[in-house]
PDBQT receptor file of N, H, CA, C and O in Angstrom, charges set to zero:
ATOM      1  N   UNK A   1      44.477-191.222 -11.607  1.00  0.00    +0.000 N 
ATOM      2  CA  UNK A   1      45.108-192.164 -12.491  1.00  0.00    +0.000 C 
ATOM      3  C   UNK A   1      45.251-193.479 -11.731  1.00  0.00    +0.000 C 
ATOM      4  O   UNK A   1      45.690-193.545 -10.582  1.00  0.00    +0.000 OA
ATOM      5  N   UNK A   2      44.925-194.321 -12.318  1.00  0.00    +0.000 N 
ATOM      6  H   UNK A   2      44.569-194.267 -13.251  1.00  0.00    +0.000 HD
ATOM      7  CA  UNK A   2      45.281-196.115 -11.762  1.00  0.00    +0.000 C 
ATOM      8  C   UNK A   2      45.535-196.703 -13.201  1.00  0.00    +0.000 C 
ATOM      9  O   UNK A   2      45.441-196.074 -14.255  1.00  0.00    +0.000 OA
ATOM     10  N   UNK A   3      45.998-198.503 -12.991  1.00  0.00    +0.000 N 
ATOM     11  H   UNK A   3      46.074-199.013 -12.135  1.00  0.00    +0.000 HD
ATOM     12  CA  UNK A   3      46.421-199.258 -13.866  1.00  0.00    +0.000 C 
ATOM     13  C   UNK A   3      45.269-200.161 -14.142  1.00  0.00    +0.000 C 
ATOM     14  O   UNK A   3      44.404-199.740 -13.375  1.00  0.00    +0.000 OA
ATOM     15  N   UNK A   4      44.834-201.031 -14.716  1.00  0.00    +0.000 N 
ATOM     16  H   UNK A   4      45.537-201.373 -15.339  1.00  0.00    +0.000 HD
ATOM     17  CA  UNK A   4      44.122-201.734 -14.734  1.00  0.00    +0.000 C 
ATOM     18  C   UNK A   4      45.371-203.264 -15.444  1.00  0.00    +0.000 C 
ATOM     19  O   UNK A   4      45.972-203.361 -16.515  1.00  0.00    +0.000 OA
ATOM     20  N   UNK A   5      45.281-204.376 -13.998  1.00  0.00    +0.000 N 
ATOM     21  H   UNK A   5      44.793-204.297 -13.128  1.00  0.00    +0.000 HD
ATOM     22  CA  UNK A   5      47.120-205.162 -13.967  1.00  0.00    +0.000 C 
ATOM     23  C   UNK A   5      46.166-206.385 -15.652  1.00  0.00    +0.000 C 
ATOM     24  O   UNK A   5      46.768-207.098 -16.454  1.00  0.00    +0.000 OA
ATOM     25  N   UNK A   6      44.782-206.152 -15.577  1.00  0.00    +0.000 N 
ATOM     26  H   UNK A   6      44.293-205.573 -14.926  1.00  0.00    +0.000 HD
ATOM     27  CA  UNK A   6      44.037-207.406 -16.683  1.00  0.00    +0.000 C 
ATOM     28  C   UNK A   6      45.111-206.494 -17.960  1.00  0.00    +0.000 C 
ATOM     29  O   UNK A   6      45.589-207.254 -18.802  1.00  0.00    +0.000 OA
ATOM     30  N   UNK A   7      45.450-205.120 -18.107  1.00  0.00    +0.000 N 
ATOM     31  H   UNK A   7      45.062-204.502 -17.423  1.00  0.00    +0.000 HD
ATOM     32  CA  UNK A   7      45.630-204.999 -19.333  1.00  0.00    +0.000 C 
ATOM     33  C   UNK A   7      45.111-204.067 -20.284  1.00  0.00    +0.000 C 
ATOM     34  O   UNK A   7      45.684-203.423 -21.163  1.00  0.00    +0.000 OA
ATOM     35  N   UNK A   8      43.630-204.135 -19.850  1.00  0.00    +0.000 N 
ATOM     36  H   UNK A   8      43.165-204.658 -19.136  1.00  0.00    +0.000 HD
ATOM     37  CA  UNK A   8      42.237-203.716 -20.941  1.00  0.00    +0.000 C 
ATOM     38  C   UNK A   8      42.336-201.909 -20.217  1.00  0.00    +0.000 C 
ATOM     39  O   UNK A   8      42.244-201.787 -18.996  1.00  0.00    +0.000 OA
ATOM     40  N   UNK A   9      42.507-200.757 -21.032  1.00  0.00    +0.000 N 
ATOM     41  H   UNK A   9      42.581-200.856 -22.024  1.00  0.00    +0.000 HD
ATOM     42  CA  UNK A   9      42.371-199.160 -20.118  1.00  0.00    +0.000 C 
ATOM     43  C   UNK A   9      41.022-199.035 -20.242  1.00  0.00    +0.000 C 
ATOM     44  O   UNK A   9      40.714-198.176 -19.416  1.00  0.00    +0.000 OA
ATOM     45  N   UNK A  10      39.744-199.520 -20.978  1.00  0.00    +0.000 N 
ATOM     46  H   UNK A  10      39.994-200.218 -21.649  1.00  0.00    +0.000 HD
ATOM     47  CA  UNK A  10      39.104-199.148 -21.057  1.00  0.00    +0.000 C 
ATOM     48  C   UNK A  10      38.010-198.946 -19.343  1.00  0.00    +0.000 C 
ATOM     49  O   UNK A  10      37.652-199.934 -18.702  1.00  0.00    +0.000 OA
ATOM     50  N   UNK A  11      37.721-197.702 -18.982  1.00  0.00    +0.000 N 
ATOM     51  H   UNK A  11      38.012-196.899 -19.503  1.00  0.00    +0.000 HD
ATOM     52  CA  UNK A  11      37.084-197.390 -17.856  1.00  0.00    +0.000 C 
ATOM     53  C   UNK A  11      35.912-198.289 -17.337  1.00  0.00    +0.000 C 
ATOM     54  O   UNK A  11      34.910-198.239 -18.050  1.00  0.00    +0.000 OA
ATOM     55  N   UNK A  12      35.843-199.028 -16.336  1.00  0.00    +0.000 N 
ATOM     56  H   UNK A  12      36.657-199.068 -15.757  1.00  0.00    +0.000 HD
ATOM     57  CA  UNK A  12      34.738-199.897 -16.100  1.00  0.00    +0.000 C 
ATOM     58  C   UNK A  12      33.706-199.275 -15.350  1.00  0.00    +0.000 C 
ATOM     59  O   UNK A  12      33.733-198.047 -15.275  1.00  0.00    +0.000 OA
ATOM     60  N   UNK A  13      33.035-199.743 -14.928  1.00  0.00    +0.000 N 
ATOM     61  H   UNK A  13      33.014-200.741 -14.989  1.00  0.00    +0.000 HD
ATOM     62  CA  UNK A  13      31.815-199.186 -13.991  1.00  0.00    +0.000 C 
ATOM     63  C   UNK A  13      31.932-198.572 -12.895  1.00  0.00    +0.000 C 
ATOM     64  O   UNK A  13      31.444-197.465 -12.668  1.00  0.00    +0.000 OA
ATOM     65  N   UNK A  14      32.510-199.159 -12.213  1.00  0.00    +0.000 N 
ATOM     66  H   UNK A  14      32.907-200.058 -12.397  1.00  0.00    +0.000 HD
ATOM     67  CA  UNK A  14      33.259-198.978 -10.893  1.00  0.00    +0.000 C 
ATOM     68  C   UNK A  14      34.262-197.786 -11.294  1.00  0.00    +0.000 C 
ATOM     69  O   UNK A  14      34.033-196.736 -10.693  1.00  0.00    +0.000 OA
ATOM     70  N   UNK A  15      35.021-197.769 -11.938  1.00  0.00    +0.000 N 
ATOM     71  H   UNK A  15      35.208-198.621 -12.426  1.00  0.00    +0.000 HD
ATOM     72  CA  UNK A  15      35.489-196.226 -12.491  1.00  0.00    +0.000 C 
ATOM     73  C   UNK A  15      35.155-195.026 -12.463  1.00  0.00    +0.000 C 
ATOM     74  O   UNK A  15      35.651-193.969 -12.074  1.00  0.00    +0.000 OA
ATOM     75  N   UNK A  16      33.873-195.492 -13.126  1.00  0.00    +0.000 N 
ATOM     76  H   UNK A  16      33.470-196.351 -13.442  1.00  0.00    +0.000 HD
ATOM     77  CA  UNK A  16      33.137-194.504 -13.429  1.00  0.00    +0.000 C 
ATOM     78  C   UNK A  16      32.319-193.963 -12.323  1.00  0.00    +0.000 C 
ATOM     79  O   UNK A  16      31.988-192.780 -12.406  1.00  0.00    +0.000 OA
ATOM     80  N   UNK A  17      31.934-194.681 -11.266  1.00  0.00    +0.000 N 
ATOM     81  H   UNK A  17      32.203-195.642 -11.199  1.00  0.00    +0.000 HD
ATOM     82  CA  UNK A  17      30.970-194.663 -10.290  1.00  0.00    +0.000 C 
ATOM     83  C   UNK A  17      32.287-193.754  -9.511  1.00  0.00    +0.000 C 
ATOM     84  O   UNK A  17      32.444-192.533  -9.525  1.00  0.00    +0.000 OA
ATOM     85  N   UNK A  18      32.967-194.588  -8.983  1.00  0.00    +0.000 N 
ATOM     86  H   UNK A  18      32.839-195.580  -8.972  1.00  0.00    +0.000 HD
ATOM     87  CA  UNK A  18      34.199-193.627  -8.215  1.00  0.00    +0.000 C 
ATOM     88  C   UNK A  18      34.926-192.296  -8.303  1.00  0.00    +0.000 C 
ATOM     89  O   UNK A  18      35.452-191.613  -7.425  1.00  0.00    +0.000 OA
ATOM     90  N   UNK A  19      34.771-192.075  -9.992  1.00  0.00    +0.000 N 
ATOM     91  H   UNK A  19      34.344-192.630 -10.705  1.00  0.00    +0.000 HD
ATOM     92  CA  UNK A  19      35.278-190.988 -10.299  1.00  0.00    +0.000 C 
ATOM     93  C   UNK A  19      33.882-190.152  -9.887  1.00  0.00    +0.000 C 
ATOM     94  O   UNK A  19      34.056-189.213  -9.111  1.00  0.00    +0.000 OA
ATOM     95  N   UNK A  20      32.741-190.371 -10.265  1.00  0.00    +0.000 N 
ATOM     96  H   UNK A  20      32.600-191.135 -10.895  1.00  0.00    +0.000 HD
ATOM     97  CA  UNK A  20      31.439-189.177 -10.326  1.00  0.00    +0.000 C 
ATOM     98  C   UNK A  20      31.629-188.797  -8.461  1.00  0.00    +0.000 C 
ATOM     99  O   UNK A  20      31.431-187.623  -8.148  1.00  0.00    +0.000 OA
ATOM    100  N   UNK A  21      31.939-189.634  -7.513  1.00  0.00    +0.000 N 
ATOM    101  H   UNK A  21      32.100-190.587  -7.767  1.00  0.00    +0.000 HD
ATOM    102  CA  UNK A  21      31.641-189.227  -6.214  1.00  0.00    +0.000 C 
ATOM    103  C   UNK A  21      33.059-188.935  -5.408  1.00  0.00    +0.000 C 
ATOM    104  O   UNK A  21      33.048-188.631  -4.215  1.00  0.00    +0.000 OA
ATOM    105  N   UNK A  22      34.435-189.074  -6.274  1.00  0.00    +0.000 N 
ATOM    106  H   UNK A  22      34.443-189.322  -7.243  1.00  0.00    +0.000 HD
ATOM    107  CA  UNK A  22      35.194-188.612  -5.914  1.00  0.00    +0.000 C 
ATOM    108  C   UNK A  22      35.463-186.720  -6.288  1.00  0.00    +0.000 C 
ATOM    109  O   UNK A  22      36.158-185.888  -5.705  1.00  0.00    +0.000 OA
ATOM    110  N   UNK A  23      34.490-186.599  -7.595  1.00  0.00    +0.000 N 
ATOM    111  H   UNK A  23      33.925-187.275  -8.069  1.00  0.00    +0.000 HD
ATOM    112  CA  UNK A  23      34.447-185.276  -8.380  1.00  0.00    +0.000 C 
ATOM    113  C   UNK A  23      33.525-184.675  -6.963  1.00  0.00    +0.000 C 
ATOM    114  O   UNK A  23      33.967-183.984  -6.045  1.00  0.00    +0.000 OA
ATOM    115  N   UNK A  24      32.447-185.072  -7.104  1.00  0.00    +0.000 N 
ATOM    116  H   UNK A  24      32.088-185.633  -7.850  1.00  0.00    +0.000 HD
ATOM    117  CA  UNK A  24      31.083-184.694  -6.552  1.00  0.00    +0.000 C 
ATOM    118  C   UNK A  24      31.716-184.379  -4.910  1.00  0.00    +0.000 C 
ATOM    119  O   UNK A  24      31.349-183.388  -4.279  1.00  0.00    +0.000 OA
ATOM    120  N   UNK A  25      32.584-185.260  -4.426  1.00  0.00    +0.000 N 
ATOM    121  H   UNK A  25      32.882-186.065  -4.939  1.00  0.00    +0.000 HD
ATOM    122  CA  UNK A  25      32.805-184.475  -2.717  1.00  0.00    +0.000 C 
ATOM    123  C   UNK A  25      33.926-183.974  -3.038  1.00  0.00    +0.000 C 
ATOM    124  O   UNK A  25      34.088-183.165  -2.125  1.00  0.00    +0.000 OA
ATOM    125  N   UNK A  26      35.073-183.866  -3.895  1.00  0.00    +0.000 N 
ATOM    126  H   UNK A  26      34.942-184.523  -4.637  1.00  0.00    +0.000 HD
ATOM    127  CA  UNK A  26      36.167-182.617  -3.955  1.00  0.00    +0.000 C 
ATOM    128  C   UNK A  26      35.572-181.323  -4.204  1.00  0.00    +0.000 C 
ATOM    129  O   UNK A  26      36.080-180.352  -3.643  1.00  0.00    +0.000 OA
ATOM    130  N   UNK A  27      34.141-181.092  -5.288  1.00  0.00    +0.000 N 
ATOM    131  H   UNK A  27      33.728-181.881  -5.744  1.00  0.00    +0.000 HD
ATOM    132  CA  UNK A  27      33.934-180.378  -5.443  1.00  0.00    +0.000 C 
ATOM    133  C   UNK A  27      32.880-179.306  -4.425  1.00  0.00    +0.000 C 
ATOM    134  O   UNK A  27      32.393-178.194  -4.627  1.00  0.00    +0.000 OA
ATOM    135  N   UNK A  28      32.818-180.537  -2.951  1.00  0.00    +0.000 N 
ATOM    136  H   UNK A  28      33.215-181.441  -2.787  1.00  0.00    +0.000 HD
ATOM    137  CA  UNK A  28      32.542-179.312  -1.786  1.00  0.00    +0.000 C 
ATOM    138  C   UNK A  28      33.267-178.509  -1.126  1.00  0.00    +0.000 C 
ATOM    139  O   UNK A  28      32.800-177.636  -0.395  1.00  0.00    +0.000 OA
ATOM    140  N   UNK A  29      34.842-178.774  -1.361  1.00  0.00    +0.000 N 
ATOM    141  H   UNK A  29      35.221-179.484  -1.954  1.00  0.00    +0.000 HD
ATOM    142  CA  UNK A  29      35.815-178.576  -1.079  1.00  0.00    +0.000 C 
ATOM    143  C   UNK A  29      36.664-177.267  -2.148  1.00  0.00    +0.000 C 
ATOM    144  O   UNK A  29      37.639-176.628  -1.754  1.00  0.00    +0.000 OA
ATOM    145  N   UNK A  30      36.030-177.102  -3.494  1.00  0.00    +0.000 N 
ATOM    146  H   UNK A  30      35.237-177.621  -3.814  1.00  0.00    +0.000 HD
ATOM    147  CA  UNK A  30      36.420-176.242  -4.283  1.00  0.00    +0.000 C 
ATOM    148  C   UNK A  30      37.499-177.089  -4.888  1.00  0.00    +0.000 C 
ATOM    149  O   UNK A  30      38.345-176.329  -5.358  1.00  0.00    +0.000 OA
ATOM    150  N   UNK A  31      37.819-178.331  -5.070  1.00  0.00    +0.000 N 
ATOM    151  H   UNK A  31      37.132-178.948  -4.688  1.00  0.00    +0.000 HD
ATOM    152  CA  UNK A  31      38.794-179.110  -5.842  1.00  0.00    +0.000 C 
ATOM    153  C   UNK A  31      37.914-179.418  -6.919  1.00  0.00    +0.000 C 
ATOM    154  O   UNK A  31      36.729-179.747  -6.874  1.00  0.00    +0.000 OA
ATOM    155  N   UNK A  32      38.804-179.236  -8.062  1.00  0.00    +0.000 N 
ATOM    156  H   UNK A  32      39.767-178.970  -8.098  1.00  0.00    +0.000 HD
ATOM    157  CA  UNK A  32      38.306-179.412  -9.494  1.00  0.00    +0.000 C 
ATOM    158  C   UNK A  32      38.693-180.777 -10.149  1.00  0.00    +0.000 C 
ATOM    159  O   UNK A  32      39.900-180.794 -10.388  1.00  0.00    +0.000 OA
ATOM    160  N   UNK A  33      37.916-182.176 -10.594  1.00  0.00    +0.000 N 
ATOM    161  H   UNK A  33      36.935-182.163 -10.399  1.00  0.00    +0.000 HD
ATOM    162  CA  UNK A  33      38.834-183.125 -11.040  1.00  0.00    +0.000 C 
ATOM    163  C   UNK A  33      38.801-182.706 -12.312  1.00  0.00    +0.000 C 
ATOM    164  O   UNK A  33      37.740-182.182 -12.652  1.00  0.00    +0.000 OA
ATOM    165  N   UNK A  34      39.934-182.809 -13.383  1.00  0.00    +0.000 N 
ATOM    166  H   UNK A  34      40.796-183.234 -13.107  1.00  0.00    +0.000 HD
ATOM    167  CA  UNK A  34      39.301-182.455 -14.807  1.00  0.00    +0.000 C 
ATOM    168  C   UNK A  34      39.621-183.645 -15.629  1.00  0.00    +0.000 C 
ATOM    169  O   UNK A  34      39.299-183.611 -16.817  1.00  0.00    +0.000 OA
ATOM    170  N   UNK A  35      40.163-184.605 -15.192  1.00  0.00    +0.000 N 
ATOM    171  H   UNK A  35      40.424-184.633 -14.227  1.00  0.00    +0.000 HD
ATOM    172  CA  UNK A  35      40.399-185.813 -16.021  1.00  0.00    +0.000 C 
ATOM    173  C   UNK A  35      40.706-187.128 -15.048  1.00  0.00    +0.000 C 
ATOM    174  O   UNK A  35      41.076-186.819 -13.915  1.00  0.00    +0.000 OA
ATOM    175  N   UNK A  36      40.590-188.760 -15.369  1.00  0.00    +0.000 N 
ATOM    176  H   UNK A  36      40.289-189.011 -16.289  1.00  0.00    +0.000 HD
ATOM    177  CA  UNK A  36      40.714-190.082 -14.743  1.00  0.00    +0.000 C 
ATOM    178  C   UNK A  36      41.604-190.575 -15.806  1.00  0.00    +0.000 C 
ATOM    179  O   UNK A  36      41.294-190.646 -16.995  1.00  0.00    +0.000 OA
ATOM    180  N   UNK A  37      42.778-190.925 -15.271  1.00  0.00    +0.000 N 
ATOM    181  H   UNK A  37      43.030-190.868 -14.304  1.00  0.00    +0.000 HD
ATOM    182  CA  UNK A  37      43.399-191.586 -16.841  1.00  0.00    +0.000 C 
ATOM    183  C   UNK A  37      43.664-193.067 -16.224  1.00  0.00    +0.000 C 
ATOM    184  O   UNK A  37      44.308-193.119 -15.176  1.00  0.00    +0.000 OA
ATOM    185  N   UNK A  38      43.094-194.556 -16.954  1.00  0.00    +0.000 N 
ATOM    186  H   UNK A  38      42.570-194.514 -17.805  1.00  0.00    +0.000 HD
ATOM    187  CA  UNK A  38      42.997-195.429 -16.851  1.00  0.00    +0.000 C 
ATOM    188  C   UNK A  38      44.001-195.733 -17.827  1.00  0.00    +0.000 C 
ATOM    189  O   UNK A  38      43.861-195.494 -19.027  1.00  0.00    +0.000 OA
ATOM    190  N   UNK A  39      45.543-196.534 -17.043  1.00  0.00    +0.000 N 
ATOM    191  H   UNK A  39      45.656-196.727 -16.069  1.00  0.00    +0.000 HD
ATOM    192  CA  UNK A  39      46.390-196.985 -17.581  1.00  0.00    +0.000 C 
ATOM    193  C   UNK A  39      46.752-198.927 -17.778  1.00  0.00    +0.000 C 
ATOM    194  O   UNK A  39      47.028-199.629 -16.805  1.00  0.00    +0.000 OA
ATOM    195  N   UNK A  40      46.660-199.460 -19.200  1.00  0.00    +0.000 N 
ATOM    196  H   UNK A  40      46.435-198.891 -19.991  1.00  0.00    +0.000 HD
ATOM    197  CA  UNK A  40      46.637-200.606 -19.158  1.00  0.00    +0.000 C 
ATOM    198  C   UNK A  40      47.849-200.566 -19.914  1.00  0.00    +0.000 C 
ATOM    199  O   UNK A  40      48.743-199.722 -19.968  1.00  0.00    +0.000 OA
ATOM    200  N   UNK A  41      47.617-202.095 -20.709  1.00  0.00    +0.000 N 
ATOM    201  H   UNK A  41      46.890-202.781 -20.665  1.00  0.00    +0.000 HD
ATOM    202  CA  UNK A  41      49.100-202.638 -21.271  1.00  0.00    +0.000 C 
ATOM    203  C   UNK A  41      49.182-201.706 -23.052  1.00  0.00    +0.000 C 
ATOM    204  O   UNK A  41      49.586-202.340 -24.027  1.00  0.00    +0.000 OA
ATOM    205  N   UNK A  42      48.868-200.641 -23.150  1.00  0.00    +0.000 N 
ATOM    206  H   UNK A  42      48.540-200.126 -22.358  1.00  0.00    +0.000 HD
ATOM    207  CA  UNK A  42      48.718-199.541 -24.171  1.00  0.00    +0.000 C 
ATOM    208  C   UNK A  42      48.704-198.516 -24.145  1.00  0.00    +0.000 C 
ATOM    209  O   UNK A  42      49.770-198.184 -23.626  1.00  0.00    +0.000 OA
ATOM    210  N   UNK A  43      48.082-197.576 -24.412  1.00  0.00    +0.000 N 
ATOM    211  H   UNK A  43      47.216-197.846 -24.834  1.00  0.00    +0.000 HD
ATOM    212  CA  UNK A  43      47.832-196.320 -24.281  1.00  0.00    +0.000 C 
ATOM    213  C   UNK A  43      46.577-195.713 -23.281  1.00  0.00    +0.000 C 
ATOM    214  O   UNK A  43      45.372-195.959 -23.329  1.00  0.00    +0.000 OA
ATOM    215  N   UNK A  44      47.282-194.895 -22.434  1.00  0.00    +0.000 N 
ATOM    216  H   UNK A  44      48.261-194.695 -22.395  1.00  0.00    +0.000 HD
ATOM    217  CA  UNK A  44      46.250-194.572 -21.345  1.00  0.00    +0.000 C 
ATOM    218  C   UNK A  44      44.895-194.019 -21.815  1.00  0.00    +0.000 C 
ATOM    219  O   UNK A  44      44.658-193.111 -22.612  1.00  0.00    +0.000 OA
ATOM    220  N   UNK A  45      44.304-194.584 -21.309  1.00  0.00    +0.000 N 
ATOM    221  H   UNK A  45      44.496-195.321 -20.661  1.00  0.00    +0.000 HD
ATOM    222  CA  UNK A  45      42.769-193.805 -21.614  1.00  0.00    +0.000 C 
ATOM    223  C   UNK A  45      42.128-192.735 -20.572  1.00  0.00    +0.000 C 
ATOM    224  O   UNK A  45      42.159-192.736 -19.341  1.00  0.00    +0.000 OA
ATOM    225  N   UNK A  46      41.513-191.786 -21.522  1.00  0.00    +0.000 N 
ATOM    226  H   UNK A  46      41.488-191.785 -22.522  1.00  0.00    +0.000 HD
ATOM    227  CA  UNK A  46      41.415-190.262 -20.740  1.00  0.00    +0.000 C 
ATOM    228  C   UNK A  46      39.759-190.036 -20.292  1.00  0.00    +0.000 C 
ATOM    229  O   UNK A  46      39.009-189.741 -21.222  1.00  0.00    +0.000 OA
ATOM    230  N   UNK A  47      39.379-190.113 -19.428  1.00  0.00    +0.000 N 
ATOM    231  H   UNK A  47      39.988-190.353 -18.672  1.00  0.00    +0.000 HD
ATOM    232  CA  UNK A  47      38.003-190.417 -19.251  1.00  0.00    +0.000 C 
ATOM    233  C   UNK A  47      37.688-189.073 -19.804  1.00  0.00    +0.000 C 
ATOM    234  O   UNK A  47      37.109-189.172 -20.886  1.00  0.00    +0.000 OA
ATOM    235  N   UNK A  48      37.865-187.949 -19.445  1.00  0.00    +0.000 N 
ATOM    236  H   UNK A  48      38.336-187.868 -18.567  1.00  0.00    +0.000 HD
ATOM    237  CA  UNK A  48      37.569-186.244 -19.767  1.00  0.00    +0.000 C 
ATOM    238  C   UNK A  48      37.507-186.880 -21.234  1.00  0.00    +0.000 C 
ATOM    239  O   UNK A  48      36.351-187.232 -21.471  1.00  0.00    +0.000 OA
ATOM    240  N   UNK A  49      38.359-187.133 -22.265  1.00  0.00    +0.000 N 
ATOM    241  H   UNK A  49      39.297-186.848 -22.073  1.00  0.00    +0.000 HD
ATOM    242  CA  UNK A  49      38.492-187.414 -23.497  1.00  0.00    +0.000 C 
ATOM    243  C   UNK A  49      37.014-188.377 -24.242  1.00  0.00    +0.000 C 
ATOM    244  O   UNK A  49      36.429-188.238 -25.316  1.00  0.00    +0.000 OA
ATOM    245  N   UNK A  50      36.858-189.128 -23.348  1.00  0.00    +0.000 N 
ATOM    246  H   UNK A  50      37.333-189.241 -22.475  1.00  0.00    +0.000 HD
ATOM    247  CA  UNK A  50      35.855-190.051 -23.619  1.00  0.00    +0.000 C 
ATOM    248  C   UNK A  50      34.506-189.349 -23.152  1.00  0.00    +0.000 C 
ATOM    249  O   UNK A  50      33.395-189.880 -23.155  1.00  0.00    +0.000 OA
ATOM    250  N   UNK A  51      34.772-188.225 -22.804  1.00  0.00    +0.000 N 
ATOM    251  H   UNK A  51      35.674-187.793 -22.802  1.00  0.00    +0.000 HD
ATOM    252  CA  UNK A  51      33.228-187.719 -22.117  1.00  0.00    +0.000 C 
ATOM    253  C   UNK A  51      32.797-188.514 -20.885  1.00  0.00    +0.000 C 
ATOM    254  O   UNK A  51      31.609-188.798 -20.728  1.00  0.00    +0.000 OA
ATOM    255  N   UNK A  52      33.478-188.778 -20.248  1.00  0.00    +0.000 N 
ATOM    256  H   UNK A  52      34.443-188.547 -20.375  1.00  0.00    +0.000 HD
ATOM    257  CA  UNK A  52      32.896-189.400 -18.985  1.00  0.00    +0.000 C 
ATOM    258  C   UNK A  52      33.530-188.509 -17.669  1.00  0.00    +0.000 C 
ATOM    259  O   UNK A  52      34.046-188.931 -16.634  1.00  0.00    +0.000 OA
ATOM    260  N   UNK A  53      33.319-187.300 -18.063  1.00  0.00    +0.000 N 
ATOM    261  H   UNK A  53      32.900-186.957 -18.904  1.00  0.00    +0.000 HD
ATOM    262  CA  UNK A  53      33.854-186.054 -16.733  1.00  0.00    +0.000 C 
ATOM    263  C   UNK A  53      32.823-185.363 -15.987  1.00  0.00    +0.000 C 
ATOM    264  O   UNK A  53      33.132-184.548 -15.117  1.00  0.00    +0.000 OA
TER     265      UNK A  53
């Protein structure tokens, strides 16, 4: 989970890039990520939700 301080939750690139290689080396480790929730000035957005897991 992070904030995004612009406002906008929607997941950017860099999000997305970070989450795939933060999943990808926990999961040599047997750590499971199952969701990124990107919090702005609204309602958090759920990357798992959006299909981006």
């Amino acid at each position: 989970m992070h904030n995004h301080p612009s406002g906008v939750a929607e997941p950017s690139a860099a999000d997305r890039a970070i989450t795939r290689e933060l999943k990808d080396a926990l999961q040599l480790i047997g750590v499971r990520v199952l969701d990124h929730l990107v919090i702005g000035s609204g309602e958090p957005v759920s990357m798992a939700a959006q299909g981006l897991m």
